[in-house]
Biotite code that builds the C-alpha atoms (Angstrom):
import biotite.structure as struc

atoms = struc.array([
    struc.Atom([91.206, 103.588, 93.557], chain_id="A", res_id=1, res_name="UNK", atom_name="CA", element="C"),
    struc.Atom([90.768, 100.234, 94.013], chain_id="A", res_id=2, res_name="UNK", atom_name="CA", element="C"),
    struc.Atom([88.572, 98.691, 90.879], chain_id="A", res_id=3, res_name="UNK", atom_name="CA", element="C"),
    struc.Atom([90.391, 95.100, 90.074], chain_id="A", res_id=4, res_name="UNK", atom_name="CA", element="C"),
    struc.Atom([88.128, 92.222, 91.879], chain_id="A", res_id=5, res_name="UNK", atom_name="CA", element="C"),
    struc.Atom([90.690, 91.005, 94.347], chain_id="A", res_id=6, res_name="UNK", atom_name="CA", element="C"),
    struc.Atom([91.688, 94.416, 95.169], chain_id="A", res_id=7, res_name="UNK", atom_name="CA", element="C"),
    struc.Atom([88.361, 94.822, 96.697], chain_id="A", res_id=8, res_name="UNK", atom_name="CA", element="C"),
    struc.Atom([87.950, 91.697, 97.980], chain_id="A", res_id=9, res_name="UNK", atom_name="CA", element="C"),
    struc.Atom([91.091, 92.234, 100.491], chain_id="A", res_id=10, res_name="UNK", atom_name="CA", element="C"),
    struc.Atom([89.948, 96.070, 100.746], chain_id="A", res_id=11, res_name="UNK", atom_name="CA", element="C"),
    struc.Atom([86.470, 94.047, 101.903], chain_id="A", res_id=12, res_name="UNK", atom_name="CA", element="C"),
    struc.Atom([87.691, 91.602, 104.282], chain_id="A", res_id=13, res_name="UNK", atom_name="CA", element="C"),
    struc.Atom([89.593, 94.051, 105.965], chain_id="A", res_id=14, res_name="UNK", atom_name="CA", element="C"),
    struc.Atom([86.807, 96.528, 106.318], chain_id="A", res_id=15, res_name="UNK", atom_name="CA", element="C"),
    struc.Atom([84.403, 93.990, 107.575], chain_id="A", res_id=16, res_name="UNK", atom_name="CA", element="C"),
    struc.Atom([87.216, 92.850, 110.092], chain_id="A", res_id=17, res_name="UNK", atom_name="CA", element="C"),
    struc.Atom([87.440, 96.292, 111.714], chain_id="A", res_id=18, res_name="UNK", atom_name="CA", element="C"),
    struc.Atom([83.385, 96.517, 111.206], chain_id="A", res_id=19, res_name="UNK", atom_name="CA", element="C"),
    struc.Atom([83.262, 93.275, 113.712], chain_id="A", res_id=20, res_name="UNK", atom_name="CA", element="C"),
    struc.Atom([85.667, 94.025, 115.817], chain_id="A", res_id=21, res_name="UNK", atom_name="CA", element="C"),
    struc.Atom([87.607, 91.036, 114.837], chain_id="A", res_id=22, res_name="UNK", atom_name="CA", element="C"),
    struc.Atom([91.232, 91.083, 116.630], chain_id="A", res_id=23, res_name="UNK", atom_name="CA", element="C"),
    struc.Atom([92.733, 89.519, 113.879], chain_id="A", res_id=24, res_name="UNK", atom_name="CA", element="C"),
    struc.Atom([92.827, 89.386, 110.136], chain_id="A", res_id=25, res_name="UNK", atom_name="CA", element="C"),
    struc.Atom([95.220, 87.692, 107.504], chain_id="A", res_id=26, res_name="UNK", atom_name="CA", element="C"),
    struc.Atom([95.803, 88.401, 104.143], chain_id="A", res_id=27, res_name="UNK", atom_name="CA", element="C"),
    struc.Atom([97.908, 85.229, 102.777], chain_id="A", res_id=28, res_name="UNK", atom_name="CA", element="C"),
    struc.Atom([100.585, 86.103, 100.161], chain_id="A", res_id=29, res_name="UNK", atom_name="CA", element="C"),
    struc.Atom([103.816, 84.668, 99.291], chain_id="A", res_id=30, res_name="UNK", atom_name="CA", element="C"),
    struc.Atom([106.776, 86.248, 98.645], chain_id="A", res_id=31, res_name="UNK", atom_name="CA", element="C"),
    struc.Atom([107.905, 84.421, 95.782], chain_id="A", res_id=32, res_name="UNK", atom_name="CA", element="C"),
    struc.Atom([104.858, 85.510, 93.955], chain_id="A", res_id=33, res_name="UNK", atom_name="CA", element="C"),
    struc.Atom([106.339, 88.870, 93.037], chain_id="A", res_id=34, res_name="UNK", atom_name="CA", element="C"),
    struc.Atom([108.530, 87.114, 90.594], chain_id="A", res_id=35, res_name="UNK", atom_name="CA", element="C"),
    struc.Atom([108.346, 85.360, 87.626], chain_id="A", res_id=36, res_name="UNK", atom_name="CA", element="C"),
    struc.Atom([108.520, 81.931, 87.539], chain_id="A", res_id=37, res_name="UNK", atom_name="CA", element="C"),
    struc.Atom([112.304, 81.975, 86.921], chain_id="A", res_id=38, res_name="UNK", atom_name="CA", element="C"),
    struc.Atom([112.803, 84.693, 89.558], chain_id="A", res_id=39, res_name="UNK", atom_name="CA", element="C"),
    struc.Atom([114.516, 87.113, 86.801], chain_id="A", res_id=40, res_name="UNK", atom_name="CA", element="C"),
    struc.Atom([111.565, 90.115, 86.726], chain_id="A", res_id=41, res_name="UNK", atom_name="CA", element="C"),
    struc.Atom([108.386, 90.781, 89.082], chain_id="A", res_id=42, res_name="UNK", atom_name="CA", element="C"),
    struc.Atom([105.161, 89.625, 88.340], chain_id="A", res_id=43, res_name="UNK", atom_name="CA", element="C"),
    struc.Atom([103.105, 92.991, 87.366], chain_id="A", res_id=44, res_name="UNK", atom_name="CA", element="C"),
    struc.Atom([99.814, 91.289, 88.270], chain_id="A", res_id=45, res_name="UNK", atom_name="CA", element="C"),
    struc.Atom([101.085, 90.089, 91.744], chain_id="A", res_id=46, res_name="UNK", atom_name="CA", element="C"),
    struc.Atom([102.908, 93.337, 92.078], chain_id="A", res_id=47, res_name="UNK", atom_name="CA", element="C"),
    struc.Atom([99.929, 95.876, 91.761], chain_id="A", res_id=48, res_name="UNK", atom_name="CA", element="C"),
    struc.Atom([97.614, 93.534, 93.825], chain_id="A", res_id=49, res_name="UNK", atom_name="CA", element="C"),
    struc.Atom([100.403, 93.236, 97.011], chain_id="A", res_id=50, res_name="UNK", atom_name="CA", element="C"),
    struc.Atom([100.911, 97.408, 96.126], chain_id="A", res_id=51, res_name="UNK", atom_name="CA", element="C"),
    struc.Atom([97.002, 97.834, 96.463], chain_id="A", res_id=52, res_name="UNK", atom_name="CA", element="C"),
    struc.Atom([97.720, 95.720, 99.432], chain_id="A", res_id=53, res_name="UNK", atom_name="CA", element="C"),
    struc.Atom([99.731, 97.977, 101.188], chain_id="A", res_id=54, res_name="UNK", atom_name="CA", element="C"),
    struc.Atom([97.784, 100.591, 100.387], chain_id="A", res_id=55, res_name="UNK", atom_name="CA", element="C"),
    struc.Atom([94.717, 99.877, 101.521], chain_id="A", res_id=56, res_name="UNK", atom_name="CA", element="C"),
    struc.Atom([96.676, 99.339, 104.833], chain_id="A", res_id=57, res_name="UNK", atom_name="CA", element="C"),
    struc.Atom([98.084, 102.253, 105.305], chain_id="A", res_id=58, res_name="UNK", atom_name="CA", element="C"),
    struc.Atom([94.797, 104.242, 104.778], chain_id="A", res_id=59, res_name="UNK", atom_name="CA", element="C"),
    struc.Atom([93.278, 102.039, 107.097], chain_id="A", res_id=60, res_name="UNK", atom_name="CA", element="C"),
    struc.Atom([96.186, 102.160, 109.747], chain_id="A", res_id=61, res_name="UNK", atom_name="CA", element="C"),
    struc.Atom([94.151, 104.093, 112.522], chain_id="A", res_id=62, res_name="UNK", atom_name="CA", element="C"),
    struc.Atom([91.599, 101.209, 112.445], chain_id="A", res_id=63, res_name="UNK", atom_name="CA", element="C"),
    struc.Atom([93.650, 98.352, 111.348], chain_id="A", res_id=64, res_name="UNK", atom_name="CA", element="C"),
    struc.Atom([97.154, 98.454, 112.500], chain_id="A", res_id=65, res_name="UNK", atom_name="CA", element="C"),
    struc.Atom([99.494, 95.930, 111.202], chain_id="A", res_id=66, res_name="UNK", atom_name="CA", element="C"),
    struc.Atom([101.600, 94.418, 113.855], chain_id="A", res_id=67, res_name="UNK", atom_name="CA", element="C"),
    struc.Atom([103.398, 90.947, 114.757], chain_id="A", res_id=68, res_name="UNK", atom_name="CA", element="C"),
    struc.Atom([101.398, 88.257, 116.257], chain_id="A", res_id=69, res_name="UNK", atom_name="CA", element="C"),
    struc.Atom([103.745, 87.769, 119.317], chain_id="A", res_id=70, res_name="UNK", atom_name="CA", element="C"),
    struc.Atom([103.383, 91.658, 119.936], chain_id="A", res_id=71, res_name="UNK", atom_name="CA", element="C"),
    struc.Atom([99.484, 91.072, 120.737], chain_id="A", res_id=72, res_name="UNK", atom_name="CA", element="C"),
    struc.Atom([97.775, 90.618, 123.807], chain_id="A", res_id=73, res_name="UNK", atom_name="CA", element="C"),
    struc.Atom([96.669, 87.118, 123.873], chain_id="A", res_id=74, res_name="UNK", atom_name="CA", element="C"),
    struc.Atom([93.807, 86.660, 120.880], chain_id="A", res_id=75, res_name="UNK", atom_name="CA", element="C"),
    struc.Atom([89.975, 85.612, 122.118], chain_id="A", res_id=76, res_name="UNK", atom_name="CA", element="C"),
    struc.Atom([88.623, 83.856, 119.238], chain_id="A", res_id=77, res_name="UNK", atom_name="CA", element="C"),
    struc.Atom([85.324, 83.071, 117.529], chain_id="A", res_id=78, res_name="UNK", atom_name="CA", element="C"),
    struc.Atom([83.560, 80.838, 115.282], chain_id="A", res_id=79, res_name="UNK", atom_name="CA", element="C"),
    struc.Atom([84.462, 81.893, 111.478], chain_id="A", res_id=80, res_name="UNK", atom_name="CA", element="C"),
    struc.Atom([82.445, 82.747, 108.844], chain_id="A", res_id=81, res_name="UNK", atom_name="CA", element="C"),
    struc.Atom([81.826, 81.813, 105.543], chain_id="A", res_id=82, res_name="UNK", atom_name="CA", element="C"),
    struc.Atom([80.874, 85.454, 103.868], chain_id="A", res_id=83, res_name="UNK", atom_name="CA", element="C"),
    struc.Atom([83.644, 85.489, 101.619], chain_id="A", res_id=84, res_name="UNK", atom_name="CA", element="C"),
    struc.Atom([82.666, 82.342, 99.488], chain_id="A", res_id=85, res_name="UNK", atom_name="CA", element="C"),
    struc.Atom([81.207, 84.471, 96.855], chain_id="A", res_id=86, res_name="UNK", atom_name="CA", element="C"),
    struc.Atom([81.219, 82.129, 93.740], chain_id="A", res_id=87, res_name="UNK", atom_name="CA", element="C"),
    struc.Atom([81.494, 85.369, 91.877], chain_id="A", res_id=88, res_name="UNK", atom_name="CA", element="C"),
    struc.Atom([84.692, 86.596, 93.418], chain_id="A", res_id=89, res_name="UNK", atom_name="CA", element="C"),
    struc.Atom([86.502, 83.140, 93.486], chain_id="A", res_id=90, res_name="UNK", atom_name="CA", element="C"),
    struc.Atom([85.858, 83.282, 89.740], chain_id="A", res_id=91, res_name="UNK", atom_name="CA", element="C"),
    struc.Atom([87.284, 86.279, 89.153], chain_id="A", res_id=92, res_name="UNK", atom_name="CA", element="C"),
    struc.Atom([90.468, 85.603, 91.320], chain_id="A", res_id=93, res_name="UNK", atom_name="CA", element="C"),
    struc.Atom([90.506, 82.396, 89.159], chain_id="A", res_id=94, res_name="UNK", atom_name="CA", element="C"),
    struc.Atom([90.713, 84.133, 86.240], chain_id="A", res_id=95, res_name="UNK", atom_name="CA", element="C"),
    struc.Atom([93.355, 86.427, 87.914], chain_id="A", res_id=96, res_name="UNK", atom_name="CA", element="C"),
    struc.Atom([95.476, 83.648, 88.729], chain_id="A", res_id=97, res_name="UNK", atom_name="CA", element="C"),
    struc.Atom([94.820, 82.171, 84.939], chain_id="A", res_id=98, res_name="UNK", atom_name="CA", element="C"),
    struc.Atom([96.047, 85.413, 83.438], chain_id="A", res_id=99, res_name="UNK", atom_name="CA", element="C"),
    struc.Atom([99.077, 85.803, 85.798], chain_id="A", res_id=100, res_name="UNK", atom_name="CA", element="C"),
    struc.Atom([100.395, 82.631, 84.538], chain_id="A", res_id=101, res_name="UNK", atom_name="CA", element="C"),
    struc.Atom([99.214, 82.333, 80.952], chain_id="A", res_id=102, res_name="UNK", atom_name="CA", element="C"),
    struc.Atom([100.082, 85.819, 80.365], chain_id="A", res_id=103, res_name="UNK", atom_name="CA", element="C"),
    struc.Atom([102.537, 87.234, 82.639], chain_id="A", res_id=104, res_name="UNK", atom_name="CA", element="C"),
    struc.Atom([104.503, 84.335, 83.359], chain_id="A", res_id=105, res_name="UNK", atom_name="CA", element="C"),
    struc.Atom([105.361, 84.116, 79.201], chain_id="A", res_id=106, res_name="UNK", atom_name="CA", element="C"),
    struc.Atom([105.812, 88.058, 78.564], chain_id="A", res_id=107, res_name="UNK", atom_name="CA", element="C"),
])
């Protein structure tokens, strides 16, 4: 269900989040990403990652429930981590990001 590399890498983060009991957890995405360049058609690669997105979160809702930041109780932090720095992953969202605008950018 959810083979591309970034795909798992947000179904990952989020699944180690809820693991660790985190009380937070951001996935960063911008809305103007959906489009084109030019803004006249969506982006298919940013489309089917933000759809995986969703998702992931829904099937995950019971653990992970999305919500507001100003509708949480005040957030006790910790120290972060550096797991996700996987040289192999960053290369593949790399390439991601290369294809989105080499390739679906100029269809």
């Amino acid at each position: 269900m959810h083979s591309a590399p970034v795909r798992e890498r947000d179904r990952d983060a989020l699944e180690h989040a809820a693991a660790r009991g985190h009380v937070a957890a951001t996935i960063v995405g911008r809305g103007f990403e959906l489009a084109d360049r030019q803004g006249t058609r969506a982006n298919a690669v940013h489309v089917r990652r933000f759809e995986a997105l969703c998702a992931t979160l829904a099937e995950l809702r019971t653990d992970l429930p999305t919500r507001h930041f100003r509708d949480r109780p005040p957030l006790a932090t910790r120290p972060a981590t550096n797991r996700w720095r996987d040289p192999i992953r960053q290369g593949l969202r790399q390439a991601e990001q290369l294809w989105s605008n080499w390739v679906e950018e100029r269809a």
